[in-house]
Structures are given as C-alpha cells and as structure tokens.
C-alpha positions as CSV (number, residue, x, y, z in Angstrom):
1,X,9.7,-46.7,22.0
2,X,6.2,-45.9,20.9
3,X,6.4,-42.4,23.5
4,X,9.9,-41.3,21.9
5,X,7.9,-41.6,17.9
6,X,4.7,-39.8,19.5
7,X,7.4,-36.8,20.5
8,X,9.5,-36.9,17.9
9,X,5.6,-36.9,15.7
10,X,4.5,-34.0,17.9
11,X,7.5,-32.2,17.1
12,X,7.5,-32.5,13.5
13,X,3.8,-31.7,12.8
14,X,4.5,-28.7,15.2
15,X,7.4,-27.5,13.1
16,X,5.2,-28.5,9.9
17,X,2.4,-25.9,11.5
18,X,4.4,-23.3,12.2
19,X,6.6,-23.5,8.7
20,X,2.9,-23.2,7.4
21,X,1.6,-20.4,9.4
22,X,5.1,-18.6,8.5
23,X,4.9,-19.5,4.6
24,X,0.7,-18.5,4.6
25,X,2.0,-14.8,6.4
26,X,4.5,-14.2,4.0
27,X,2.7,-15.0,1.2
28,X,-0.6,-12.6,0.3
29,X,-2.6,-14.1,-2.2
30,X,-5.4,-12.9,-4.9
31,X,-8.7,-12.4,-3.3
32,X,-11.6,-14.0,-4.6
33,X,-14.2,-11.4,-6.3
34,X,-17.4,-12.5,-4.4
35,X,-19.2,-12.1,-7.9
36,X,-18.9,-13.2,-11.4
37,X,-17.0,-10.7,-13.8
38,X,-19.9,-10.0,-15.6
39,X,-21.7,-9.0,-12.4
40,X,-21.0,-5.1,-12.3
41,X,-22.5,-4.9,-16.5
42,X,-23.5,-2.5,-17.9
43,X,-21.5,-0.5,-15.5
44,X,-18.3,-2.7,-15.8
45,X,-17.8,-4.8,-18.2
46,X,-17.1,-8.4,-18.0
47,X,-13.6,-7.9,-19.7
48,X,-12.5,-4.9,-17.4
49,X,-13.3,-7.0,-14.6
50,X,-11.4,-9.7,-15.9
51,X,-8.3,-8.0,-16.8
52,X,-8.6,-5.6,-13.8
53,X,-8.8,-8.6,-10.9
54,X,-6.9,-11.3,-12.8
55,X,-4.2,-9.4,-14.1
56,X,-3.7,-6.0,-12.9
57,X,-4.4,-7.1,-8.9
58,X,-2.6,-10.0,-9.4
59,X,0.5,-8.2,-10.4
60,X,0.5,-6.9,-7.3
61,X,0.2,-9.5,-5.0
62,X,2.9,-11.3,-6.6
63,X,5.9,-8.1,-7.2
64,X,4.7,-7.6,-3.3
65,X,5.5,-11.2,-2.6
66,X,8.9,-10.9,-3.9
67,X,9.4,-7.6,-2.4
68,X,8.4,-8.8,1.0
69,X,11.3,-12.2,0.4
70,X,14.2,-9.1,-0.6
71,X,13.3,-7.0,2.7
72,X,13.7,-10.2,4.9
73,X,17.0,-11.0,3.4
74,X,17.8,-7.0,4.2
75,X,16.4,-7.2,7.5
76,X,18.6,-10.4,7.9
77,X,21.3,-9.4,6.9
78,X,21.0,-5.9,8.7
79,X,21.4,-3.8,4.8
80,X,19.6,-0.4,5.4
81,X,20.6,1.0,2.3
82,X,18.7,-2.4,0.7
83,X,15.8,-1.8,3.1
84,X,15.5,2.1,2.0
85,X,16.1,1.1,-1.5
86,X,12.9,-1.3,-1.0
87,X,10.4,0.7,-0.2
88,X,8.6,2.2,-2.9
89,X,8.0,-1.3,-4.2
90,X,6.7,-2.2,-1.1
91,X,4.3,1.2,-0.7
92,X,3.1,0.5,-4.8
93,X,2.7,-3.4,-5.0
94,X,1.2,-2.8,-0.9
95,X,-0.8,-0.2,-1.7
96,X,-1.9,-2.1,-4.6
97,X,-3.1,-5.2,-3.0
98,X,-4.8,-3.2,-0.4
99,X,-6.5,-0.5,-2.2
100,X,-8.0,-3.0,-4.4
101,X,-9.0,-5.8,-1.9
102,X,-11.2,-3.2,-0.9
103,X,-12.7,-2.0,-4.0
104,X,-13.7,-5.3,-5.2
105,X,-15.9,-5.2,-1.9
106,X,-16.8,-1.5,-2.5
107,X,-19.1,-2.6,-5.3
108,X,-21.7,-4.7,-6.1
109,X,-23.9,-5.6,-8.5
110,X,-26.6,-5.2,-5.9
111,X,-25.4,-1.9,-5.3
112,X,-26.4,2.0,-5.9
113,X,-29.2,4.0,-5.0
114,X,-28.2,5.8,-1.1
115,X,-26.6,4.3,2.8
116,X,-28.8,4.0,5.4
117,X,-28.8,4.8,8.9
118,X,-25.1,6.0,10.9
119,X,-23.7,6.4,7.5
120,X,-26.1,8.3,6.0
121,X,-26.0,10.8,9.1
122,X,-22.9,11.3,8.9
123,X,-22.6,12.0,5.4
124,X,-25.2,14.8,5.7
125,X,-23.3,16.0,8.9
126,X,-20.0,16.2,6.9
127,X,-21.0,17.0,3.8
128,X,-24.7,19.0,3.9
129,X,-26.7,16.2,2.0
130,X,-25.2,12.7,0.3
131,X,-25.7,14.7,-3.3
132,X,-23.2,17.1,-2.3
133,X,-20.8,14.6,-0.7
134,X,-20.9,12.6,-4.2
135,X,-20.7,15.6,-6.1
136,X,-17.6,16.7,-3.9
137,X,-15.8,12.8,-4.4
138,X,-17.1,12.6,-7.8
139,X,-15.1,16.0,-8.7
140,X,-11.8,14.8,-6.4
141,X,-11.8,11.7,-8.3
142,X,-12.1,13.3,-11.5
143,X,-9.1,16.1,-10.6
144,X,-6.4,13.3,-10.0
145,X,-3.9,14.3,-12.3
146,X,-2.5,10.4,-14.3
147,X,-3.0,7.7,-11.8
148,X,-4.4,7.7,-8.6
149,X,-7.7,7.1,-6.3
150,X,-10.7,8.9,-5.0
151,X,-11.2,8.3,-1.4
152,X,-13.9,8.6,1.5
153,X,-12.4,8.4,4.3
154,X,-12.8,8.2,8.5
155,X,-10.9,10.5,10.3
156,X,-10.5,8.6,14.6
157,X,-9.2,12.0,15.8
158,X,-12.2,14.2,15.2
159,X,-14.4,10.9,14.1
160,X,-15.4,12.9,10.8
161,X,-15.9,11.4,7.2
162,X,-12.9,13.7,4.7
163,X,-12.3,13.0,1.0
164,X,-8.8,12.3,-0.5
165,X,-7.6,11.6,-3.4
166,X,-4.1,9.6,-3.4
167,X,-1.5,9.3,-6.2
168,X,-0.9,6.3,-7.9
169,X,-0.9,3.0,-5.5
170,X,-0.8,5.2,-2.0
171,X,-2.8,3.7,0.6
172,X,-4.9,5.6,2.2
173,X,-4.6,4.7,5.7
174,X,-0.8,4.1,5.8
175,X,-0.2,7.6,3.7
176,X,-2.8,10.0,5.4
177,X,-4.0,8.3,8.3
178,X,-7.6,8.1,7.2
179,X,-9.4,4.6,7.3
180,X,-10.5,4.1,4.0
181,X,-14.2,3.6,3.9
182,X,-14.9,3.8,-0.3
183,X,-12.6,3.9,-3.1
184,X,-13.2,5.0,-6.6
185,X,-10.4,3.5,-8.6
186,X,-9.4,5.8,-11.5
187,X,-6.3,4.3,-12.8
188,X,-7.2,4.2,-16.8
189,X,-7.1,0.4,-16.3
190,X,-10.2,0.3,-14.3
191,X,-12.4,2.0,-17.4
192,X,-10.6,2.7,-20.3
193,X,-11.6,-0.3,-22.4
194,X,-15.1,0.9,-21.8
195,X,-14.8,4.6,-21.3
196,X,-11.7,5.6,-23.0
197,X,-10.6,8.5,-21.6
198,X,-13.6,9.8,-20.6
199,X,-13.3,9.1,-16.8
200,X,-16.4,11.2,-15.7
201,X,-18.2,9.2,-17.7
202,X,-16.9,6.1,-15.4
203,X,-17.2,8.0,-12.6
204,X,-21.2,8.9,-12.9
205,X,-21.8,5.0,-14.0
206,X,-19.8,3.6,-10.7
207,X,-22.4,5.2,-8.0
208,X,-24.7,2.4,-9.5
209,X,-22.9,-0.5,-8.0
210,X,-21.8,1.2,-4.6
211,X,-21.9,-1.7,-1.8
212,X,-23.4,0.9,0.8
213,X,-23.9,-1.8,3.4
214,X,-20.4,-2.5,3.2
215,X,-19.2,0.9,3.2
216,X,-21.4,1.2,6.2
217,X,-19.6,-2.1,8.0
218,X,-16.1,-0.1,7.0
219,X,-17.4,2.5,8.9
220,X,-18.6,0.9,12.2
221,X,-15.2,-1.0,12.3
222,X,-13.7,2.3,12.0
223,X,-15.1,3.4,15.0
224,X,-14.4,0.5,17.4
C-alpha cells in the first residue's frame, strides 16, 4: 500500500541521513585556503603555499582519517593496548589538521600593520606594548629547537594572553590548555624553499600578512 512505501521511503532516507552525517563526522577533509596561493607574495610564495596546503596539510587529514577508522575498530573491539598504541598518530596527524586550519586563517594577504581595539589592550596589558609582545613570539618562535610552532595563546583561568611554543604537531589547546589565538608555523616546510634555513628571516616577513581581525574574532570566541 502506498502508506507501507511512504514508511518504508521514510525509513531509508532516514538511515541514508544518518549513514551520511556518520560518514561526514568521521571523515575531516582539506580546508579551502580563502585566497589564491599566490596571495601571501612576496611574503610566501605561490609554490610554498602550494606544496604547504595541498600536500603537507593534506597528509594530514588523510593519515588522521585512517587513524580515526583503526581506533574505532580498537574501541570496538575493546583493544587498549591498540588504542594506547594509536595515539601519537592521532595527536601528530590531529594536531596537524588543527594547527594548520588555523594558520591558513591566521594570514592574509590583507594582513599586517597592528590589532585594534580588545586585542590590542590586551596585548599591551600582557606584554607592555605589541612591539614587545612580537619581539617576545618572534624570539619563541625562532628558539624551537627542529620542528615545532610559535603560539599566542588565551589563558580562561586568569583570562590572560601567554606565548608557547609547541613541538612538532602538538596542539595547543589539547597539550597546554591555552586557546590558540595565532600561530607562526616554523616547520622548515613552511619557508625553506624561500628562506632556506634562515627562519628569522621568515619570521620578520610573516608579521606582514597577520589576519588581526581574525586573531581578534579568536579572541572574543575565547572569552564566551
């Protein structure tokens, strides 16, 4: 009867929406850069860009993808040992995804110059003056020893602004506890094609394209 194929309808597309709810949580996909590669020249170049979003960022999403499938079988299945076993993969190709979804929005090339308003307060609360605050992430930055990131950071317990740095692919927030509010990448793949191994170089070029009005944003979510 037509009411028995309009249930037996309903119940399919239901079971359709919610296989495709579960499939589009497991999977994390590559983020769109919301500007052209060449964008960020002569800061960044076009090919840096290219290799760093396409190929670097893209690594991650996908080993993260396949890590996420192993720990549901290991969840499933009840295996600790598999689950302990697990979890640097998860924390690298994680922290990958997530440090650099945020970078990509960390920079513009409409960026540079100084924040404005509750940012800008706060940085001079925290720091004395924003030259001395990007003098102090510049140097952090610039001191990680091999692979790693330059944070700023919001600390909810004593709602102050701190700068970290973070080894390799540690996120912030899920390794310190900070909300990350601006990252300086300084993994050798995020300037050496352009700055050898002359990361202060890359360090000084990068306060040109800082998004400041989405570092600010960062920081007023923080806060809620």
């Amino acid at each position: 009867s037509l009411l028995y194929y309009n249930h037996a309808w309903c119940a399919a597309s239901l079971s359709q929406t919610i296989n495709q709810v579960a499939a589009s949580r497991q999977k994390h996909t590559l983020p769109d850069l919301p500007y052209d590669y060449g964008a960020l020249e002569p800061h960044i170049n076009a090919e840096i860009m290219q290799l760093h979003h396409s190929k670097h960022h893209a690594t991650y999403v996908n080993n993260l993808n396949v890590t996420e499938e192993k720990y549901k079988e290991a969840l499933a299945k009840g295996d600790v040992s598999a689950q302990v076993a697990l979890q640097p993969a998860l924390k690298f190709n994680g922290g990958g995804h997530i440090n650099h979804s945020i970078f990509w929005t960390n920079l513009s090339p409409n960026g540079g110059g100084e924040p404005q308003g509750e940012l800008m307060e706060a940085i001079k609360r925290d720091f004395g003056s924003f030259q001395k605050m990007q003098e102090k992430m510049s140097a952090t930055a610039v001191a990680v020893q091999g692979s790693g990131w330059g944070w700023l950071g919001y600390e909810k317990e004593s709602g102050r602004l701190r700068i970290v740095a973070c080894a390799n692919q540690d996120p912030l927030q899920g390794t310190t506890g900070l909300i990350p509010l601006l990252g300086i990448d300084v993994w050798e793949h995020a300037y050496y094609l352009q700055y050898k191994n002359v990361r202060p170089d890359y360090i000084k070029a990068i306060w040109n394209i800082i998004n400041w009005e989405n570092v600010s944003e960062r920081l007023q979510t923080a806060k809620k």
